[in-house]
N, C-alpha and C positions, 0 to 999 in steps of 0.2 A: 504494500500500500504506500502510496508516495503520500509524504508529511511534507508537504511545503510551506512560505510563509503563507503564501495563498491560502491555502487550506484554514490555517490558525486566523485570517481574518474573515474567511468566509464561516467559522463560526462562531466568533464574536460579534459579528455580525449577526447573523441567524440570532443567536442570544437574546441581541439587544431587541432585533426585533418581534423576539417572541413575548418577549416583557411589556412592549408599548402597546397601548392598546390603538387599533387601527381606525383611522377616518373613514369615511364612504371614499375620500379618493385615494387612498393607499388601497384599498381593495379593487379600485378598478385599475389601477396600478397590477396588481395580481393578478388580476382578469388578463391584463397586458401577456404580460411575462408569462405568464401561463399558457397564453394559447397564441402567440405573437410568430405570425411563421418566419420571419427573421430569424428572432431567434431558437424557434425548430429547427433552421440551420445550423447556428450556430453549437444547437446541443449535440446535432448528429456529427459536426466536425469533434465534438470532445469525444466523443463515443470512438468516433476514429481514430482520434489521437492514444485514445485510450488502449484499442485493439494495439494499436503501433506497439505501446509500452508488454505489452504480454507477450506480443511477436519477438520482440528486441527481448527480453526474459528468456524465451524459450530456445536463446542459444545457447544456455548453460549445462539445459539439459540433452541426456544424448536421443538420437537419431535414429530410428530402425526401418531400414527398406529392404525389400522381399524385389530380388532378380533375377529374372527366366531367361534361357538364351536355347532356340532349336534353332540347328544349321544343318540343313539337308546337304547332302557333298555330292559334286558330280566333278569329273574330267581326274587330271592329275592333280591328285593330294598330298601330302607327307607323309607316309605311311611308317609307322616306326616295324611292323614287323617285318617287313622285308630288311632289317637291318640287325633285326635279333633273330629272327627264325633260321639264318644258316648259323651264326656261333651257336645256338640252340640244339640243332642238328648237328655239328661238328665234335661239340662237349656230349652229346647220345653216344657217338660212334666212340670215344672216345674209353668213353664209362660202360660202354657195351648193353645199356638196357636206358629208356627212355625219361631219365631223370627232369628232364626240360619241354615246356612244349613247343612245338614248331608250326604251330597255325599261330601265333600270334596275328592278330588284325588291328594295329590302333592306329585310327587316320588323325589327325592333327587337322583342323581344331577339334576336336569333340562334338561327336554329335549333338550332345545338351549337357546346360549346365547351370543348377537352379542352388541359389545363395539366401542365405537370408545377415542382412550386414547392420552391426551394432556400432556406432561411432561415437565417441565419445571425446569433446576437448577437454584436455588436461591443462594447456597455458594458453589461452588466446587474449590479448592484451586488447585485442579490438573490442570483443564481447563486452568487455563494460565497460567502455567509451560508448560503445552503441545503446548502452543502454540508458548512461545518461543522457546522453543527447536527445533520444526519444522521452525519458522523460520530462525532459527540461523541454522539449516543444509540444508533449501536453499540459504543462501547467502553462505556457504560452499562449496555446488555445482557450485553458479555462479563465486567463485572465483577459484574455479578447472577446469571451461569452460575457464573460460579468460587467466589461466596459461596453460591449452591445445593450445590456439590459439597464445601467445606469441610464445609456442614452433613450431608452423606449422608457422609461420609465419620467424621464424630463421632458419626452415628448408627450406623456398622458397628462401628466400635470399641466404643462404649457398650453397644452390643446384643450383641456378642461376650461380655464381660464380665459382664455381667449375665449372662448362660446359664450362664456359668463358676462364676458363683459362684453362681447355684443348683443347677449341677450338683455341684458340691461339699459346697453344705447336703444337700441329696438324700443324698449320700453318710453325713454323717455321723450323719443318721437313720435310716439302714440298718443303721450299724453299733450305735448307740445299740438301736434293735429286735433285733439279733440278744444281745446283752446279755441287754434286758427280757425276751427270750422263755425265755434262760434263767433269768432272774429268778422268771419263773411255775412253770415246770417248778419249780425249787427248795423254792418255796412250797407247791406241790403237792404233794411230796414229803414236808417235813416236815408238813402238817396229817398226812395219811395216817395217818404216822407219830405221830400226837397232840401232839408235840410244839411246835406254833405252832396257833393259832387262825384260822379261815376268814376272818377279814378281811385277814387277812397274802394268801391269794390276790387277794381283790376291790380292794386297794393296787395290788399290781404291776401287777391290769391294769387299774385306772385308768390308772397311768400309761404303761404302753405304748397303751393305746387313743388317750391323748391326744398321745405322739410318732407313732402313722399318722398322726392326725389331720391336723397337722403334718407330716407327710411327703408327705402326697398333695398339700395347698395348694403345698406347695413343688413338686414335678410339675406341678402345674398351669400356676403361674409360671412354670418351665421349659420347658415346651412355648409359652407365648404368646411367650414372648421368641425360642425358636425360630422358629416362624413370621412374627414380627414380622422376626426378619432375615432369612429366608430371601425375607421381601418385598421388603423393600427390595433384596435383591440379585438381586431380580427371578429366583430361582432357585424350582423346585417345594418346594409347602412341609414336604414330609417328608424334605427332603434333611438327612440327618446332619449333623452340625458335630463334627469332631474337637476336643480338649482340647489346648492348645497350651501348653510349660512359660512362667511367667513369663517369664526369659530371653530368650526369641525374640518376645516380643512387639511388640520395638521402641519401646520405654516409654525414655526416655532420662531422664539426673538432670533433679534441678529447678534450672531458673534463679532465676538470683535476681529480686527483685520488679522492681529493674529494668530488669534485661534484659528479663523479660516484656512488660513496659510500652511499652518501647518498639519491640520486635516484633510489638506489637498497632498502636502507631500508624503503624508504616512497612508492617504485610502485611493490615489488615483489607480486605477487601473492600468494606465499606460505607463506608470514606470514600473509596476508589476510586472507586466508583459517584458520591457527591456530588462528587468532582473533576470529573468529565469530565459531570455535570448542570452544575454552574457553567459547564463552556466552553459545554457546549448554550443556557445563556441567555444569556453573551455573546456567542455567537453571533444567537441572537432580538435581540437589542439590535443588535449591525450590521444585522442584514434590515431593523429597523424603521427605523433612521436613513436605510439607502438607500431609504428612500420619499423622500427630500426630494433626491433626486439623480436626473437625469435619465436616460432606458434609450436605447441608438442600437440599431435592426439593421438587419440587409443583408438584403432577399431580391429573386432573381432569379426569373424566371416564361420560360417559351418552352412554346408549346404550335401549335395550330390552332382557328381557328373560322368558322363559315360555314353556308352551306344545307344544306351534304353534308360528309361526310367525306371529303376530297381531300387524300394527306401529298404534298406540294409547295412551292418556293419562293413557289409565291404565294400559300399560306394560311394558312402559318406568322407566328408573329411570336415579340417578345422582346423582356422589360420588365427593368427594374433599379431597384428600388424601396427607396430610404432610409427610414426610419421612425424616427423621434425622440420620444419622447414626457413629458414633465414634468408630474407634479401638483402644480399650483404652488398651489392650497389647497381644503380636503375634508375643512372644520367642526373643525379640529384633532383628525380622527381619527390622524393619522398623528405628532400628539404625545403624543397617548394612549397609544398604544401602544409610545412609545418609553419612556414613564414606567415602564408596567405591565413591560416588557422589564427596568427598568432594578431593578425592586424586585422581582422575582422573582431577579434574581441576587443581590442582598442577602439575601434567605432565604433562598436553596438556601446562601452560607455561614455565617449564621448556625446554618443545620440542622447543616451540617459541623462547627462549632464544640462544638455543643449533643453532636453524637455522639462527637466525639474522648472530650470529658470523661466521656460513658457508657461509653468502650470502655476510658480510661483505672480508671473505677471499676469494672465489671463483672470485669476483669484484675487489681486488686488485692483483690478477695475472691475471685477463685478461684483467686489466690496462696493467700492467706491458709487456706482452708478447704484445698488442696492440703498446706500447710504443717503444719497441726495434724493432719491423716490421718495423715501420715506418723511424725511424734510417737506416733498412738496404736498405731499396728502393734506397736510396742515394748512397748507397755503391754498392750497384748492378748495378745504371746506370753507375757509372764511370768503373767499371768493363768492361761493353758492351762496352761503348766508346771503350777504351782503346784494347781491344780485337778486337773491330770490325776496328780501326786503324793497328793495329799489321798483320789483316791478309789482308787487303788489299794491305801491303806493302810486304806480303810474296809473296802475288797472283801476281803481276804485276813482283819482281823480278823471280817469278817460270814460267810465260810466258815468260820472256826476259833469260830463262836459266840459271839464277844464284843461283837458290834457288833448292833443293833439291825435291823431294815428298814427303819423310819424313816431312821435315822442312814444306811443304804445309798442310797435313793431321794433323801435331800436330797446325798448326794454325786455320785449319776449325775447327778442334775439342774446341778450346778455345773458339770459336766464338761462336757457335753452345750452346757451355757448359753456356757462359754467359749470352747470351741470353734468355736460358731456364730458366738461373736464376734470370734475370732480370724481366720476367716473373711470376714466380711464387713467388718472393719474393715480386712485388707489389699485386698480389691477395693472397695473404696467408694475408700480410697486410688488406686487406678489410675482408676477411674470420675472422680475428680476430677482426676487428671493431664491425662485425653481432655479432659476442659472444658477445664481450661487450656490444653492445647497447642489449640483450638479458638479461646477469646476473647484468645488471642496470638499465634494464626497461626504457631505457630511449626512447625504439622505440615506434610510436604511432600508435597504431594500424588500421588500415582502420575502417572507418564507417561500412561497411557491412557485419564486421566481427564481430562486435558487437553485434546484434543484433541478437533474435529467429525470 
């Protein structure tokens, strides 16, 4: 069983997550990872990686193949008794009674000749080079599973959200329309009445034309983004998505930059992946050097062979065969290679290097940008307030005739405007919480997303 670091964080992981108790979108999160055919890929490559590692194990053990050989003989053969049956004959005459026989008939090669072959390595310096290497490119794959699933798991949440808050813009253009329309009616009303001029109608419904406008685009969004997650959760794409409060979202405070930081450098997936490539080229680097070491194996052979098939003591036999073999030199390919082994693990940490300092700066601007969202939510409610005051005081003086239409439409508009932003300035805020808790690892990922 391979214990890697991976392993000790995927169940400390597992752990923590068994202990928390899960939001509605940590379970659609599950639903994700669960049935997500990505990564169904992804689990069938560990599953192969995995075979690889049993394959590369089972060079330890020995080997047994079963070897039949019929050779029918026609024309000129080698025939050994034409070359024993006269001395055969001559030591008769000799001895004066038929001590010897002189039909020998044995043609070369054998008519059949059936083996059964046990082989067995005794020093192979390859066999476990090859084995780390195979395993060091399944915990490779399993850490490229679990940075796939971090990623489908930032996509459900990002995707959830998004809907959320177009389903909420949606919302507030509904109510902004039901307004406008009595806005028109209004208008309509007093032209009738002579009292306002026909452009006073063709304003209002400028500007209701131009919040559908606006409203449909926003429907539109909202259905793509449905569908977009109902994809990736590998669920039918007109399945509903309930609206879930804030609160149970399982959005937790912001860490400081760094704790972030250093959450990203102890849980990213991608340098996990380039850990356990580095052991796979130090591994390549042991297989290359044991070329300059010598291989010993054991195989044993017992079988029959002869004119006919006859299983008996006399046509049996049984061999025990050493086999040692040394490339003691072959054009300095086998230093070649230890070279190329040795500078490719030099890359792969250099790469690892090169990415800390990415994961370290991609984690301190999505501090950052998470930082200032949250700053503006504040500023966006007082905005609403203040807006949503402003045109109540226009609306009551524009029913009592004091206030213009102008002055009404440039207040609905404020309203409307703030709103929208009061809106997406607290979900862009959570949208950049999901990145952060993504390029600092610090989301934990459901149990059944773990698992093959």
């Amino acid at each position: 069983m391979r214990c890697t670091i991976l392993t000790l964080v995927l169940l400390l992981t597992s752990a923590a997550g068994a202990q928390a108790p899960r939001s509605p979108l940590d379970e659609l999160v599950a639903t994700a990872l669960r049935d997500n055919l990505g990564l169904r890929r992804q689990a069938l490559a560990s599953s192969r990686a995995d075979a690889a590692v049993r394959e590369a194990r089972g060079l330890y053990l020995p080997n047994a193949t079963f070897n039949a050989r019929y050779t029918e003989l026609s024309g000129n053969t080698i025939n050994l008794g034409q070359l024993i049956n006269p001395a055969f004959g001559a030591l008769n005459d000799l001895l004066q009674r038929p001590a010897f026989p002189t039909d020998v008939d044995v043609q070369l090669p054998l008519r059949q000749e059936t083996t059964v072959r046990v082989a067995q390595p005794v020093f192979q310096p390859a066999i476990r080079a090859a084995n780390r290497v195979a395993t060091a490119m399944a915990d490779v794959q399993d850490a490229q599973r679990l940075a796939a699933s971090r990623q489908v798991a930032a996509d459900v949440r990002s995707g959830y959200l998004t809907y959320a808050k177009l389903q909420h813009v949606v919302g507030v253009f509904d109510s902004t329309l039901a307004l406008l329309d009595e806005h028109v009616r209004v208008a309509e009303r007093l032209v009738a009445a002579g009292t306002a001029t026909p452009d006073v109608i063709l304003r209002a419904r400028a500007e209701r034309s131009d919040i559908l406008q606006r409203r449909d685009e926003a429907v539109q969004l909202r259905t793509a983004s449905l569908l977009s997650l109902n994809t990736i959760v590998q669920r039918p794409l007109d399945t509903p998505l309930p609206l879930w409060e804030e609160q149970v979202l399982g959005i937790d405070a912001l860490p400081t930059r760094d704790e972030a930081i250093r959450s990203a450098v102890a849980g990213r997936e991608e340098l996990r992946t380039l850990e356990h490539a580095h052991r796979a080229t130090e591994a390549r680097h042991a297989l290359a050097r044991g070329s300059f070491l010598p291989s010993v194996s054991l195989a044993l052979d017992y079988g029959i062979q002869g004119r006919d098939y006859r299983f008996d003591r006399t046509r049996d036999f049984s061999a025990l065969t050493v086999v040692a073999s040394w490339n003691v030199f072959n054009g300095g390919q086998d230093l070649a290679r230890v070279q190329q082994a040795n500078l490719e693990s030099r890359q792969v940490l250099t790469q690892r290097e090169e990415t800390r300092r990415q994961i370290e700066l991609q984690t301190a601007i999505s501090w950052d940008a998470a930082t200032v969202s949250a700053q503006a939510i504040n500023t966006a409610e007082d905005r609403l307030a203040s807006a949503r005051r402003s045109f109540e005081l226009v609306r009551r003086r524009h029913e009592q005739g004091a206030a213009s239409q102008l002055a009404f439409l440039d207040a609905r508009v404020a309203y409307t405007t703030a709103q929208l932003n009061a809106t997406i300035t607290r979900y862009d805020h959570l949208l950049k919480r999901v990145e952060l808790d993504r390029v600092s690892a610090r989301y934990v990922l459901p149990l059944s997303g773990t698992s093959r």
